[in-house]
C-alpha positions in Angstrom: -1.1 -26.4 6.9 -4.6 -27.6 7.6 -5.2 -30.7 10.0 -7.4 -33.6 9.0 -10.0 -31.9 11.4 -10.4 -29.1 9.0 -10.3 -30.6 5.9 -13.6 -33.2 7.0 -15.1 -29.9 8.4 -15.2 -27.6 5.6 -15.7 -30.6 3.2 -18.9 -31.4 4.9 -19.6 -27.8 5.1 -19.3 -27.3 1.6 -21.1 -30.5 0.5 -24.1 -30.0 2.8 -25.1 -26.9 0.3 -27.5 -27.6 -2.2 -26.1 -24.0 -3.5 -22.0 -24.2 -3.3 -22.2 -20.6 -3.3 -23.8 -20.3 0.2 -21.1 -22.0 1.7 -18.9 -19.2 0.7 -20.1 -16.6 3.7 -20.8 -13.0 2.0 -19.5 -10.2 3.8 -21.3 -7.8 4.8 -24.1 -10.3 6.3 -23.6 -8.3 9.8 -22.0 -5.1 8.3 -23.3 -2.3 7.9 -22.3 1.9 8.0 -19.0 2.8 9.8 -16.8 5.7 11.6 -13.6 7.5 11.8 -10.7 6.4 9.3 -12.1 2.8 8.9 -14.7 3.9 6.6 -16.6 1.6 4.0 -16.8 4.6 1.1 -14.1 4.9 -0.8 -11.5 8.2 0.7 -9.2 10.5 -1.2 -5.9 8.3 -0.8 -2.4 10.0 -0.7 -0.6 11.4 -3.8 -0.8 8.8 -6.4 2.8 7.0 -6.4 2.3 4.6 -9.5 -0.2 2.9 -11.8 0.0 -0.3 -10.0 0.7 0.6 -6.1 -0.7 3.6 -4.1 0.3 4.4 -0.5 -2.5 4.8 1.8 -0.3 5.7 5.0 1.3 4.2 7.9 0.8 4.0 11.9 -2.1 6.2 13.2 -2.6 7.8 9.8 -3.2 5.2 7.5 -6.5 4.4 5.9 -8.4 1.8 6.5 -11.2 0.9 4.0 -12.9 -2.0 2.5 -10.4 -2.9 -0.4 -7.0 -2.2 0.9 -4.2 -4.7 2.0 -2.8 -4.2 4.8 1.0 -4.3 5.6 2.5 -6.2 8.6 5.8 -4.6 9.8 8.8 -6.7 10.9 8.0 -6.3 14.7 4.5 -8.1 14.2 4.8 -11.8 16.2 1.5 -13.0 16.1 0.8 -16.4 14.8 -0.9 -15.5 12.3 -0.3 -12.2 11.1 3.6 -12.3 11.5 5.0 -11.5 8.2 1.6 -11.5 6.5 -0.5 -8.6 3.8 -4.5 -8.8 4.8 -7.0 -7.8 2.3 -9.9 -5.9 3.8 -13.1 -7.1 2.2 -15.8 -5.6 5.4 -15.8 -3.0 7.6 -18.9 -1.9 9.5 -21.0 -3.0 12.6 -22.0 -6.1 14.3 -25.2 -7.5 16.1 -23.6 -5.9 19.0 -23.2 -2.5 17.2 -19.4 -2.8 17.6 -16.9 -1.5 14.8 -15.6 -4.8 13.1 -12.8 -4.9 10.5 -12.7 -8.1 8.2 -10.1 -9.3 6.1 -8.2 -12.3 4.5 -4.2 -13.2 4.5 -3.4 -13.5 1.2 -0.4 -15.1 1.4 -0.3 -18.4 3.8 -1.2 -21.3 1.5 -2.1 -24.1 2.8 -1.1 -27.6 1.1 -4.7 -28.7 -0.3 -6.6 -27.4 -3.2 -10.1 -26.2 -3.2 -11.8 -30.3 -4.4 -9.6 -32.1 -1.8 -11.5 -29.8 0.6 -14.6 -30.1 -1.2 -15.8 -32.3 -4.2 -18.6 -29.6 -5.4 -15.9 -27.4 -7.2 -14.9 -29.2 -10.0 -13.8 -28.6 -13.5 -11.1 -26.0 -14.1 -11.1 -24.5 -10.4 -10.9 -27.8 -9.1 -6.7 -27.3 -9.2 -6.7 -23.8 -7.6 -5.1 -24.1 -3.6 -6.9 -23.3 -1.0 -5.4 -20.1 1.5 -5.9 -19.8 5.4 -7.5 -16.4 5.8 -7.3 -16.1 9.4 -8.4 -17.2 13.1 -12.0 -16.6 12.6 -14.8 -17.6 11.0 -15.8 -21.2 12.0 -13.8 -22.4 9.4 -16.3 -21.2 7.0 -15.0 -20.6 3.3 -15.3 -18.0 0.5 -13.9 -17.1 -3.0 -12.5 -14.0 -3.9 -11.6 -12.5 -7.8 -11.7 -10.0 -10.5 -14.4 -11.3 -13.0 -17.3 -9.8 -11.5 -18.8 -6.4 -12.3 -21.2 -5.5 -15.2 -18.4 -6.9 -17.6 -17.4 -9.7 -16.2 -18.7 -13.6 -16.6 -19.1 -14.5 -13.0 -22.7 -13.5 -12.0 -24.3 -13.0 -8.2 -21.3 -11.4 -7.1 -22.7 -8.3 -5.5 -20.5 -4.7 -6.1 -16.7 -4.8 -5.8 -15.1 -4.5 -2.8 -13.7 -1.0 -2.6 -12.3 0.3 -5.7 -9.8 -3.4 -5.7 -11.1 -4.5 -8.7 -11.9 -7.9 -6.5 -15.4 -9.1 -6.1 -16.7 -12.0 -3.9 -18.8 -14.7 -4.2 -20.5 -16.5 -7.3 -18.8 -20.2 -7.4 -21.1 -22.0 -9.9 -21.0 -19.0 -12.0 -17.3 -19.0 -11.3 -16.9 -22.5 -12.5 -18.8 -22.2 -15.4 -17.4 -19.4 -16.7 -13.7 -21.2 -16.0 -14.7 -24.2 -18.5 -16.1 -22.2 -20.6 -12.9 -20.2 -21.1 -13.8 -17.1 -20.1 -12.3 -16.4 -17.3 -8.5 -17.5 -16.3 -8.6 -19.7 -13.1 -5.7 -17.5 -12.2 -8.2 -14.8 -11.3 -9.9 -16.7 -8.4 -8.6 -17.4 -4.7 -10.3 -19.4 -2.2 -9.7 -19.1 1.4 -10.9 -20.5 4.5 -11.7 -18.2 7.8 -10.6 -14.8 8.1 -8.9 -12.5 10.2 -11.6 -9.9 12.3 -10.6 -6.7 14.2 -12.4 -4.4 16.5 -11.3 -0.7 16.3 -9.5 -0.5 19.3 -7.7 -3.6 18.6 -6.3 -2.6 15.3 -5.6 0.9 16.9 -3.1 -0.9 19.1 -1.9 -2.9 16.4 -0.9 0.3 14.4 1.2 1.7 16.8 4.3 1.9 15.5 7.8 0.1 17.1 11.1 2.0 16.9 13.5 -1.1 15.0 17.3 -1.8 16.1 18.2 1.3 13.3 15.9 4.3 15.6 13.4 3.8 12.6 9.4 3.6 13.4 8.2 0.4 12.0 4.4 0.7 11.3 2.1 -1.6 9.6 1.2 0.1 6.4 -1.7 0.3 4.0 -1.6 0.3 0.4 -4.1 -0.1 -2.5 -2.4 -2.3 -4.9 -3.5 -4.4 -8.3 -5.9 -7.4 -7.8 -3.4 -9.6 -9.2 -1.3 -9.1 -6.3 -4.4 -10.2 -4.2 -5.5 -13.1 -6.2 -1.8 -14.2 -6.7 -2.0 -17.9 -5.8 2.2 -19.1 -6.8 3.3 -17.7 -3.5 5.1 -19.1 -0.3 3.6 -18.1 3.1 5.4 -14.5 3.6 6.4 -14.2 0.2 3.8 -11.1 -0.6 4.3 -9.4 2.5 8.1 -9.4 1.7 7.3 -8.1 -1.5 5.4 -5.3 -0.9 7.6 -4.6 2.2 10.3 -3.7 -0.6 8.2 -1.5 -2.5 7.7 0.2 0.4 10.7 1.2 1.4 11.0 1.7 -2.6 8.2 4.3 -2.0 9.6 6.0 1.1 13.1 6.2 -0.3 12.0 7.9 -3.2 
């Protein structure tokens, strides 16, 4: 849950713009080409185990590209990644020429919407909650969701993010094109912060834990439906336990 220092924060931040949409940080602003498995281009994924959910690998094999969600396993105790599923929306370099991972917690809600936190997004938006991303980010914000693209009726979105189906950016167009009816406020997520990963970092992060049954626990990634992403009715942990049963759906059978 957000304290009142956050919300007069990011409510200032947001009402300082004379453009809401540069309030909501774009992501590859200090990105740029990458290395090894964390790769920005999209990568041949593993065999194809449904239409909705594909399994990108676990532990030191898994994939790591911009588009992906990202699994926590049951051993994970940090604050905020403890029973959590992070979307990758940036991979690339920094000013400092260091590997950098970005992504967003899609499922910790906090208990405000997006016009308690700022008065600018209005209309039929103005309802949608907000989400905590992460740690980091200077409690900037940003919008995520799936009508962008040459057919869609947000505009200034910039390409999708990975082959997610999830674009970023574009709040007045986003507004607009919610009152107008054409687009479902269900297909947009706001979050504040985000989570942000240097290489070696998540290399220790993905070694795997042997549980209390001799099994290696591993956090997991997996390319999965936008709607899964942009789901916005659900408790903190509650998509993270999801996908942890399709998982084990997956490796079962």
């Amino acid at each position: 849950m957000l304290s009142p220092p956050y919300y007069l924060l990011l409510a200032l931040l947001l009402s300082l713009c004379n453009d809401i949409a540069s309030a909501f940080c774009p992501s590859n602003d200090v990105m740029s080409s990458s290395r090894s498995r964390f790769s920005p281009l999209s990568m041949a994924a593993s065999n194809d185990i449904s239409s909705k959910i594909r399994f990108l690998g676990s532990g030191d094999d898994a994939i790591i590209r911009p588009g992906v969600v990202l699994v926590a396993p049951a051993h994970e105790y940090d604050h905020f990644l403890m029973k959590s599923a992070v979307f990758v929306y940036a991979i690339g370099l920094d000013e400092n020429e260091d590997m950098v991972i970005r992504g967003v917690i899609i499922d910790h809600p906090t208990a405000f919407t997006i016009s308690e936190m700022s008065p600018n997004v209005m209309g039929s938006l103005s309802d949608n909650l907000m989400f905590r991303g992460g740690r980091s980010g200077a409690d900037s914000a940003m919008l995520l969701h799936s009508a962008g693209g040459a057919d869609g009726h947000v505009k200034g979105t910039g390409e999708m993010i990975g082959s997610s189906g999830i674009y970023e950016g574009g709040v007045v167009s986003a507004m607009e094109a919610a009152d107008a009816g054409l687009a479902n406020p269900d297909q947009f997520k706001f979050f504040f912060n985000y989570m942000q990963f240097r290489e070696n970092e998540l290399d220790d992060m993905f070694k795997g834990v042997v549980d209390d049954d001799g099994k290696l626990d591993e956090w997991v990634s997996l390319e999965v439906p936008p709607e899964y992403v942009l789901d916005s009715d659900v408790e903190r942990g509650e998509m993270w336990s999801k996908l942890r049963n399709t998982i084990r759906e997956i490796r079962q059978g």
